[in-house]
LUMVEX-479784 format. One record per atom (N, C-alpha, C, O): x, y, z; residue number from 1; chain; atom name; residue in three letters. Coordinates in pm, 1 decimal. Layout:
BEGIN
<<X Y Z> NUM 'A' 'CA' 'ALA'>;
...
END
This chain:
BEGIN
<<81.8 -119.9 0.0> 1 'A' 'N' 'UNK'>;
<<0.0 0.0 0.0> 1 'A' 'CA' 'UNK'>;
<<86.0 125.9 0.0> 1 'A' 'C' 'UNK'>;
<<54.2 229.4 -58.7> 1 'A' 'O' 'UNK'>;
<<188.3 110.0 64.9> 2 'A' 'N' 'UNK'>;
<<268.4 219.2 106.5> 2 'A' 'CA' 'UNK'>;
<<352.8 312.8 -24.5> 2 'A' 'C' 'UNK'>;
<<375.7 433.7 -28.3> 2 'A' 'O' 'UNK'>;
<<392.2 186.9 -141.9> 3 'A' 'N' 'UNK'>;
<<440.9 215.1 -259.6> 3 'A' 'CA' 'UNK'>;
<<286.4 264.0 -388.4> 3 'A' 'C' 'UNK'>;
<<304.4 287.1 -507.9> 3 'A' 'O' 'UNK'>;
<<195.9 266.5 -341.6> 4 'A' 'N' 'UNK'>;
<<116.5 304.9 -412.4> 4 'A' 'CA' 'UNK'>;
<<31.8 408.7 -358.2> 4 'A' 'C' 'UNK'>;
<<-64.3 453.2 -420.9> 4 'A' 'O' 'UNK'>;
<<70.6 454.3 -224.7> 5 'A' 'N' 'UNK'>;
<<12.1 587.2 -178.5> 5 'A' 'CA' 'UNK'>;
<<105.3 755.7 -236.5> 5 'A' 'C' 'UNK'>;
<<221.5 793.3 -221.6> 5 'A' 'O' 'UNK'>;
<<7.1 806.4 -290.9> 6 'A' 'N' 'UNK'>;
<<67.8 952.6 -361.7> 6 'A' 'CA' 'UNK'>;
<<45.7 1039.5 -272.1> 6 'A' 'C' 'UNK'>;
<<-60.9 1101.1 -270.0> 6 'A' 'O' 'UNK'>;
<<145.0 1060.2 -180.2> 7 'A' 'N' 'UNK'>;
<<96.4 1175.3 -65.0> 7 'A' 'CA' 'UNK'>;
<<62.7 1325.5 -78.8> 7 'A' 'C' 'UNK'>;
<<6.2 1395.3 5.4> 7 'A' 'O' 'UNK'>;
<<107.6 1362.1 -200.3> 8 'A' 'N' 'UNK'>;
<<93.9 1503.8 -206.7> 8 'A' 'CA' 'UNK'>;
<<-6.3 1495.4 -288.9> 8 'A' 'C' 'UNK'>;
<<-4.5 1601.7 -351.0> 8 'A' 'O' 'UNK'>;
<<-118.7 1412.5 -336.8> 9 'A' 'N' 'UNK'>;
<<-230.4 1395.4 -399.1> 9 'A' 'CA' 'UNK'>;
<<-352.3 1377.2 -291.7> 9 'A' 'C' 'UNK'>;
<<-469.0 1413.8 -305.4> 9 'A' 'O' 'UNK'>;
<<-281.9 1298.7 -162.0> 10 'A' 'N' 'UNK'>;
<<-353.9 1320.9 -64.8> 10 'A' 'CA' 'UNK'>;
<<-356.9 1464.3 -6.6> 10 'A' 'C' 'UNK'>;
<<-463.7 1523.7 8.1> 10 'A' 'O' 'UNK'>;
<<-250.4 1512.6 22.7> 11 'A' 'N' 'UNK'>;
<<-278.9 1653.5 87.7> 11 'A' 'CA' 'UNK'>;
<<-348.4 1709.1 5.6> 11 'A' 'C' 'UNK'>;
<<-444.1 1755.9 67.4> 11 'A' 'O' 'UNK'>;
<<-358.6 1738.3 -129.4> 12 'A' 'N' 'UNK'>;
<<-425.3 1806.9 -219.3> 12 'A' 'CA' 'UNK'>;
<<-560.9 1795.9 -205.3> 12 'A' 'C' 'UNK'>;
<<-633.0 1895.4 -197.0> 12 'A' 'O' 'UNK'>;
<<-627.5 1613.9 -199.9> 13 'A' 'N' 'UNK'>;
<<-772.2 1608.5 -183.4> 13 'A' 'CA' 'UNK'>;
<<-738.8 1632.9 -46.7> 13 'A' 'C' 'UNK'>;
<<-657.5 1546.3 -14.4> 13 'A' 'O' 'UNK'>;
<<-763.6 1713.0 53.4> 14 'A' 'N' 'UNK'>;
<<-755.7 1786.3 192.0> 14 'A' 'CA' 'UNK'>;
<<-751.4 1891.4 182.4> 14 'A' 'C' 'UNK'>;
<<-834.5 1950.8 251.1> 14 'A' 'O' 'UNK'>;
<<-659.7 1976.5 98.1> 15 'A' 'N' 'UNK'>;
<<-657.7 2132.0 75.6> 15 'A' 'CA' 'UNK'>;
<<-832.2 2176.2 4.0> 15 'A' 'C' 'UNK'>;
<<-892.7 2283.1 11.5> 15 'A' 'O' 'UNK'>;
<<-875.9 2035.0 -67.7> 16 'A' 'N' 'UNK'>;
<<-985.5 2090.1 -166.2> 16 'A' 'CA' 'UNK'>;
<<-1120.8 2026.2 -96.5> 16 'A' 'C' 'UNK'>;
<<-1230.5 2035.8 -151.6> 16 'A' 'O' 'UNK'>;
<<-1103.0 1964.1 22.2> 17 'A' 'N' 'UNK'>;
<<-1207.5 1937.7 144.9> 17 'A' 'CA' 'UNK'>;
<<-1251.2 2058.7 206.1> 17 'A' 'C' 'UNK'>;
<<-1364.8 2098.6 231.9> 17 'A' 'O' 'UNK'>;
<<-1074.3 2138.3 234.8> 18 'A' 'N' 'UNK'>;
<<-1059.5 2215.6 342.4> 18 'A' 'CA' 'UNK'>;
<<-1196.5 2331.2 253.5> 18 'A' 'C' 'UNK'>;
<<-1301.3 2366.1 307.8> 18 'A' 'O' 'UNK'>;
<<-1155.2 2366.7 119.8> 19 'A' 'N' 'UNK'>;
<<-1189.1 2522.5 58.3> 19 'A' 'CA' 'UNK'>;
<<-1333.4 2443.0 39.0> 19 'A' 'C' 'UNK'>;
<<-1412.3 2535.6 58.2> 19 'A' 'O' 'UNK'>;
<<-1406.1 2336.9 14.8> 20 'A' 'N' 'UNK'>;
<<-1514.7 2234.5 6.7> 20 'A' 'CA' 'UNK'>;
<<-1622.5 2313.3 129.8> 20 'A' 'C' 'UNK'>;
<<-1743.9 2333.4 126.0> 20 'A' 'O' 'UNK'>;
<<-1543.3 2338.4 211.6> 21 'A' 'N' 'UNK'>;
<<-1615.4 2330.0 399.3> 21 'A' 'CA' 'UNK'>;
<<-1614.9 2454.9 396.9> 21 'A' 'C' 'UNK'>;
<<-1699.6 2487.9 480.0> 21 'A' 'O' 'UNK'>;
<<-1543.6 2600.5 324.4> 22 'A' 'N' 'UNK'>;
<<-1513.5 2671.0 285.0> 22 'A' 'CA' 'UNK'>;
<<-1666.1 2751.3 214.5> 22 'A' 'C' 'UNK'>;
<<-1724.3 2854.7 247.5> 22 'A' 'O' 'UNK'>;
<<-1681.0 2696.5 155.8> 23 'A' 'N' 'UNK'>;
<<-1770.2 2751.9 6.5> 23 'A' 'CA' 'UNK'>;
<<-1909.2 2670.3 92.4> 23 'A' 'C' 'UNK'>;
<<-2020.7 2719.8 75.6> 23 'A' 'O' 'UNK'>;
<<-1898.8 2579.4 158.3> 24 'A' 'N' 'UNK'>;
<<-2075.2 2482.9 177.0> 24 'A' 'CA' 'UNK'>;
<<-2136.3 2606.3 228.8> 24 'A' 'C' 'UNK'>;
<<-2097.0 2700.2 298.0> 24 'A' 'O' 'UNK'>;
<<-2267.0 2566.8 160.0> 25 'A' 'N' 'UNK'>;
<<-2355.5 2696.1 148.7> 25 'A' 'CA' 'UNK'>;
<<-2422.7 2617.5 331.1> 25 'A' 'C' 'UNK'>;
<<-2380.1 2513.8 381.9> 25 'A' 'O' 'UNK'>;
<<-2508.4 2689.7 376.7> 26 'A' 'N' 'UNK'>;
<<-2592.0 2700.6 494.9> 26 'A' 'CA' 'UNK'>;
<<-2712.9 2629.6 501.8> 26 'A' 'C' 'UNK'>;
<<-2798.9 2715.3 522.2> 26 'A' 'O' 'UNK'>;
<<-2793.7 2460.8 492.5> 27 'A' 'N' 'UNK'>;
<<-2905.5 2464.6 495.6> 27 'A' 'CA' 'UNK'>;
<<-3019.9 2566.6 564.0> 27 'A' 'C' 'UNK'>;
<<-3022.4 2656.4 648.1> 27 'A' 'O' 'UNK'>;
<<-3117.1 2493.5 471.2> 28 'A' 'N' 'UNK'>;
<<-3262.5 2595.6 589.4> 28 'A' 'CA' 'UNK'>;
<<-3263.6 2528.4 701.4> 28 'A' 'C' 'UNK'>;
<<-3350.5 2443.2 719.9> 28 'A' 'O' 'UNK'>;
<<-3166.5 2555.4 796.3> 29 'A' 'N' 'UNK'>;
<<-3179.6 2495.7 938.2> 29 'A' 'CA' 'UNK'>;
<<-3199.8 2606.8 1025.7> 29 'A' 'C' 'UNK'>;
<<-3181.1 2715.0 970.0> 29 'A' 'O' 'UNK'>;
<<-3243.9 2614.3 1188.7> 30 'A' 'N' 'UNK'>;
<<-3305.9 2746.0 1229.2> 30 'A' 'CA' 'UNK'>;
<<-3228.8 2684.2 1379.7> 30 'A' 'C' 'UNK'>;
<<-3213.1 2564.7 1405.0> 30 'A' 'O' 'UNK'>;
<<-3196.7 2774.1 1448.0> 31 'A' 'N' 'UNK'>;
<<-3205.0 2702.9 1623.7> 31 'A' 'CA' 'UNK'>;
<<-3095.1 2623.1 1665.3> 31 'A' 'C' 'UNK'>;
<<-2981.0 2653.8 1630.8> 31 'A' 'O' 'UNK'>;
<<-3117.5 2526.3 1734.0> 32 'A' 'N' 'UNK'>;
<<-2958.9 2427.9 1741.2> 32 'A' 'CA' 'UNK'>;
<<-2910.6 2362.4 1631.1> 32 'A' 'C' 'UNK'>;
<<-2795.7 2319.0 1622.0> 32 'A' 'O' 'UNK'>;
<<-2977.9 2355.9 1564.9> 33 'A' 'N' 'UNK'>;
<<-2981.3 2300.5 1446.9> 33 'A' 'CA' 'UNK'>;
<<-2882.5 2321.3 1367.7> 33 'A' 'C' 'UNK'>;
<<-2796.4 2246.0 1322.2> 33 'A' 'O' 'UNK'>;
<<-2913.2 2484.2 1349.9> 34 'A' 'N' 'UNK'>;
<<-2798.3 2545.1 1282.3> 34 'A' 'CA' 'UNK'>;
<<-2677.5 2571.4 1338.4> 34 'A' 'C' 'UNK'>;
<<-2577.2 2574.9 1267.1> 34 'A' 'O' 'UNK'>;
<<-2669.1 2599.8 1512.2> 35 'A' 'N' 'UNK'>;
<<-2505.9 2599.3 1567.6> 35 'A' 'CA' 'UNK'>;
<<-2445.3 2485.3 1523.6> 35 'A' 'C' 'UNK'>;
<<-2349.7 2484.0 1445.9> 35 'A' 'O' 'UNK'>;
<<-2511.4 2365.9 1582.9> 36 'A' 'N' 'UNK'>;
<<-2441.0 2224.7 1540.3> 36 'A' 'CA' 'UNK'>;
<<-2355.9 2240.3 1415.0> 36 'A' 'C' 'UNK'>;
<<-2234.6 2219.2 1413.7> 36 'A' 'O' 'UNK'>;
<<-2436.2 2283.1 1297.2> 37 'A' 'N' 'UNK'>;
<<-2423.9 2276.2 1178.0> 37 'A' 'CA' 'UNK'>;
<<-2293.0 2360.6 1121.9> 37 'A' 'C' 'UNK'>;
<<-2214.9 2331.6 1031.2> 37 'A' 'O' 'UNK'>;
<<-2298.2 2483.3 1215.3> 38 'A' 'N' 'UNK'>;
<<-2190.4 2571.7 1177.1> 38 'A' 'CA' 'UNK'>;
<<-2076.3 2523.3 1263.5> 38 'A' 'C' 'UNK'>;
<<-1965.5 2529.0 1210.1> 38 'A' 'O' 'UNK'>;
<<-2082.7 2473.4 1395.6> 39 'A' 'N' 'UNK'>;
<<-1983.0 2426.5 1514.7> 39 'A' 'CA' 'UNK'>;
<<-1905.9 2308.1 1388.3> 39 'A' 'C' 'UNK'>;
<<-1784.0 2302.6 1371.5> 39 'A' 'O' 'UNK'>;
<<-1993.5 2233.2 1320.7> 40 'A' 'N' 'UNK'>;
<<-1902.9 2091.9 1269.6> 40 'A' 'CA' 'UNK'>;
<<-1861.1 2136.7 1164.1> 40 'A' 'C' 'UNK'>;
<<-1761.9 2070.1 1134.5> 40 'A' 'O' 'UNK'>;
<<-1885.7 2233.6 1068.7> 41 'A' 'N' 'UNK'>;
<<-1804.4 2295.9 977.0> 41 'A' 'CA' 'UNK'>;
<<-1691.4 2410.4 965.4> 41 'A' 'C' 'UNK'>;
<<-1641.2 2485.1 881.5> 41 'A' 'O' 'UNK'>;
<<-1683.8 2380.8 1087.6> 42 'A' 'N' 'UNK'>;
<<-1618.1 2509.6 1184.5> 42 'A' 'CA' 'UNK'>;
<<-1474.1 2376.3 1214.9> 42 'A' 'C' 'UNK'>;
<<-1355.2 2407.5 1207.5> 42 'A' 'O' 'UNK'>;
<<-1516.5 2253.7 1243.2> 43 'A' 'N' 'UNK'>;
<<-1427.9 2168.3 1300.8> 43 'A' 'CA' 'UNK'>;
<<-1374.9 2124.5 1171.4> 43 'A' 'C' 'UNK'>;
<<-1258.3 2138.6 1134.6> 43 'A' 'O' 'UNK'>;
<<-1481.2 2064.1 1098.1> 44 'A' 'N' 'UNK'>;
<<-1414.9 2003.1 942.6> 44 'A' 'CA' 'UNK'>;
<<-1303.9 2105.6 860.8> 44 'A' 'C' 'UNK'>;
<<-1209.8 2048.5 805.8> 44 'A' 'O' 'UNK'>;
<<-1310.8 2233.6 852.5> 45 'A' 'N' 'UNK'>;
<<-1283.4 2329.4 796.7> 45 'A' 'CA' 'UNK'>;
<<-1097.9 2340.7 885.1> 45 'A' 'C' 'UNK'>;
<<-992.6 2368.2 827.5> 45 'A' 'O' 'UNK'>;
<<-1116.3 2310.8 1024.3> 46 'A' 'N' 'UNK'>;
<<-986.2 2316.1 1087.5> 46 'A' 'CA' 'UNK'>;
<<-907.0 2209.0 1077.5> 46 'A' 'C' 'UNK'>;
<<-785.8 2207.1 1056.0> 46 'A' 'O' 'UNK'>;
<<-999.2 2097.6 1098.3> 47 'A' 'N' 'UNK'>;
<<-939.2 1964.5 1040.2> 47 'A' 'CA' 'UNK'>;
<<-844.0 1917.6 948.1> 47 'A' 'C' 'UNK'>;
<<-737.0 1858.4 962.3> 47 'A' 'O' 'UNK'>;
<<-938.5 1977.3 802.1> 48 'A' 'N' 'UNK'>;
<<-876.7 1937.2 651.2> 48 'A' 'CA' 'UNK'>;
<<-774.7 2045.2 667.4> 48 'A' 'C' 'UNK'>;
<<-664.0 2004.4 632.4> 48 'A' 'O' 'UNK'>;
<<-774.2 2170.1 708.9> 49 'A' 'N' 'UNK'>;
<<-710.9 2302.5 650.5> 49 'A' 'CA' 'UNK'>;
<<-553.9 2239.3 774.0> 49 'A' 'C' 'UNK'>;
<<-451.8 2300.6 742.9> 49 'A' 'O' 'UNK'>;
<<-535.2 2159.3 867.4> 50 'A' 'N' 'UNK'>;
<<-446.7 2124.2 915.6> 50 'A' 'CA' 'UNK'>;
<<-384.0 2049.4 831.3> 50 'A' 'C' 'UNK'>;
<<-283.4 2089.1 772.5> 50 'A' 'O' 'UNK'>;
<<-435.2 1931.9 814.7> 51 'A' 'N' 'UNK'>;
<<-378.8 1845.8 758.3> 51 'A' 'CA' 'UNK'>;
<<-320.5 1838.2 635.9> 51 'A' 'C' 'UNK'>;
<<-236.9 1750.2 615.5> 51 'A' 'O' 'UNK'>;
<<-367.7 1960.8 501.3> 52 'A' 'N' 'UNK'>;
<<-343.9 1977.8 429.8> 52 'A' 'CA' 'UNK'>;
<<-189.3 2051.7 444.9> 52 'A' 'C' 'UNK'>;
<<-91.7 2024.6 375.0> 52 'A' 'O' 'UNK'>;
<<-194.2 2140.3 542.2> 53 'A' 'N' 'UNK'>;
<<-68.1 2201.6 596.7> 53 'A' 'CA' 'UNK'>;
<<40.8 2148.3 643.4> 53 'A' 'C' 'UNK'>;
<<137.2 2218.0 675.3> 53 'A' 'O' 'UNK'>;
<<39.8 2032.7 652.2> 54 'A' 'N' 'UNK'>;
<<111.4 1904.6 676.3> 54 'A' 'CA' 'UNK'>;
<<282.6 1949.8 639.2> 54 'A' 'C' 'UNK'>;
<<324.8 2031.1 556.9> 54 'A' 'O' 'UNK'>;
<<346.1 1873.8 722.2> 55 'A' 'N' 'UNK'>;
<<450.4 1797.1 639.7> 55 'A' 'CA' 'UNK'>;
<<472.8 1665.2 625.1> 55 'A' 'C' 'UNK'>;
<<516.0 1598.7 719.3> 55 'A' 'O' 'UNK'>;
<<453.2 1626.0 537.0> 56 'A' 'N' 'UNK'>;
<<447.9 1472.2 520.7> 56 'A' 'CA' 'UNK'>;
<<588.3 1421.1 484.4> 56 'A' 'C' 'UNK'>;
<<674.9 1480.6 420.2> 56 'A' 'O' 'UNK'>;
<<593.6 1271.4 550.8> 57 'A' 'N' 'UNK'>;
<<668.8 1180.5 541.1> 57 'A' 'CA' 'UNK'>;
<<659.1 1038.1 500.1> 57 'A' 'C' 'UNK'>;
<<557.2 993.8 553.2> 57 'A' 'O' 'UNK'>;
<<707.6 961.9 442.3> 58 'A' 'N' 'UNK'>;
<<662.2 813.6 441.3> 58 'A' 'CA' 'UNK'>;
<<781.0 759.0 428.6> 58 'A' 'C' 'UNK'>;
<<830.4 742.4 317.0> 58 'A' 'O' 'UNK'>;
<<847.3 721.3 548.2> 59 'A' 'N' 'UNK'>;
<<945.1 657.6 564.0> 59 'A' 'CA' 'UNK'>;
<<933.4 452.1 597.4> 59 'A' 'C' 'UNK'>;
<<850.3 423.8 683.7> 59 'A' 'O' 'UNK'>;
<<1000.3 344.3 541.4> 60 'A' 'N' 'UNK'>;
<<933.9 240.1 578.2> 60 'A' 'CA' 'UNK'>;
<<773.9 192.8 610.4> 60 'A' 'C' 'UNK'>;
<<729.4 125.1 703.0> 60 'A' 'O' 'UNK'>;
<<730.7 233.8 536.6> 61 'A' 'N' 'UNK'>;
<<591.6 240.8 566.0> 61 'A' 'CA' 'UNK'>;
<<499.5 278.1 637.7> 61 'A' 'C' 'UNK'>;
<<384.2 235.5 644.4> 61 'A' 'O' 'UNK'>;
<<573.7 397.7 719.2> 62 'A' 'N' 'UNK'>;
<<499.8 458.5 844.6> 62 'A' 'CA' 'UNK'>;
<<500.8 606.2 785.3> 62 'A' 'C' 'UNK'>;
<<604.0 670.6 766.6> 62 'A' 'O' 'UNK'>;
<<369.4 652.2 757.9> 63 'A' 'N' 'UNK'>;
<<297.8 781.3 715.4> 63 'A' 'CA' 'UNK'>;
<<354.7 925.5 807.0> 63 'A' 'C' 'UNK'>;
<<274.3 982.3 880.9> 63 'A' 'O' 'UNK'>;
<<424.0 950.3 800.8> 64 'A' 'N' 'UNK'>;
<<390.4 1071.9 934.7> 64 'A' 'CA' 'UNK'>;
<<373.0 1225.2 887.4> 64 'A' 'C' 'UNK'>;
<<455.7 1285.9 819.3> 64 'A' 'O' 'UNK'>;
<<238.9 1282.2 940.0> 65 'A' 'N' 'UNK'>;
<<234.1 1421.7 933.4> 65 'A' 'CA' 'UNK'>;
<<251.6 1510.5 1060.1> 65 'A' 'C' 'UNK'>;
<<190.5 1517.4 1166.7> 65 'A' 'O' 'UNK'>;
<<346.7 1568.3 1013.3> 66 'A' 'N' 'UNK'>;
<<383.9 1699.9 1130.5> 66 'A' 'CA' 'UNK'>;
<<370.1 1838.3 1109.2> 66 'A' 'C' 'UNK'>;
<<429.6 1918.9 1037.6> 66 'A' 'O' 'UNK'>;
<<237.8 1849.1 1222.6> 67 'A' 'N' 'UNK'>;
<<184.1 1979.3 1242.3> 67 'A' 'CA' 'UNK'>;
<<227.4 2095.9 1310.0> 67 'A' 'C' 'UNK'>;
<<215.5 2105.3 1432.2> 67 'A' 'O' 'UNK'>;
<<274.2 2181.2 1243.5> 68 'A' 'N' 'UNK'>;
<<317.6 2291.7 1394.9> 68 'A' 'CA' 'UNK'>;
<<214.4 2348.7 1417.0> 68 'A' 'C' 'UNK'>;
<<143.5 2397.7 1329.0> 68 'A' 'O' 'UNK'>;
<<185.4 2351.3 1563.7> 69 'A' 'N' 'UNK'>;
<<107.5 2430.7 1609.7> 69 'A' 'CA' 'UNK'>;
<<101.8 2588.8 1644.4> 69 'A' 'C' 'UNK'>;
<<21.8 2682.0 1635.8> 69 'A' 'O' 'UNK'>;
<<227.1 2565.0 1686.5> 70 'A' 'N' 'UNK'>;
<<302.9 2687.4 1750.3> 70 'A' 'CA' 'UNK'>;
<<257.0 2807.8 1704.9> 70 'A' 'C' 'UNK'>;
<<205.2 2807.7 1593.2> 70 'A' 'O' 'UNK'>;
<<264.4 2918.3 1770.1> 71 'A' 'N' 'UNK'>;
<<222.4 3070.1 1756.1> 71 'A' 'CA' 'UNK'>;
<<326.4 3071.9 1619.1> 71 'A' 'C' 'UNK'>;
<<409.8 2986.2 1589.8> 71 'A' 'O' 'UNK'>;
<<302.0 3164.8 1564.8> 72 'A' 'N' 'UNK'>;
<<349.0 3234.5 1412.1> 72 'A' 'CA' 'UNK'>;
<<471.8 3283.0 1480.6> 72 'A' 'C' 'UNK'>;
<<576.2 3243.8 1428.5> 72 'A' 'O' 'UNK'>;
<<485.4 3369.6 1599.3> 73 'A' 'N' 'UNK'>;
<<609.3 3479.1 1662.8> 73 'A' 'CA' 'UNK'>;
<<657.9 3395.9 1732.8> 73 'A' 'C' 'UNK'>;
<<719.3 3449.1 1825.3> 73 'A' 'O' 'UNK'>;
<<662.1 3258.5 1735.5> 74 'A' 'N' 'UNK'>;
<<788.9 3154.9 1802.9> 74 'A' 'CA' 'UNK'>;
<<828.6 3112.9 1735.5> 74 'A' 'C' 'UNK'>;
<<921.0 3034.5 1757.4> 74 'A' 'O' 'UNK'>;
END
């Protein structure tokens, strides 16, 4: 699997999740309905937009993405 995974094709479908979660329009939802709705596209949107930010590795068959978290001024 490892020789047939294209990682920067993966980050790519993630960058285009991230702008996906980005652009989703708002159902006619009213009430909790709609926090929920905005709270989980609020999460998906941080999710993909991380992961896409990645640095990826695939060394021996072990995937690794490393995220900095860190403030911008450290």
């Amino acid at each position: 699997m490892a020789d047939e995974l294209d990682v920067d094709a993966m980050i790519e479908r993630f960058r285009e999740r991230a702008e996906s979660v980005r652009r989703r329009n708002l159902p006619p939802v009213g009430g909790d309905e709609r926090k929920l709705f905005i709270e989980q596209a609020q999460f998906d949107f941080q999710d993909f937009a991380m992961i896409s930010d990645a640095e990826v590795s695939l060394d021996g068959g072990m995937l690794t993405l490393t995220i900095d978290l860190r403030a911008a001024d450290d």
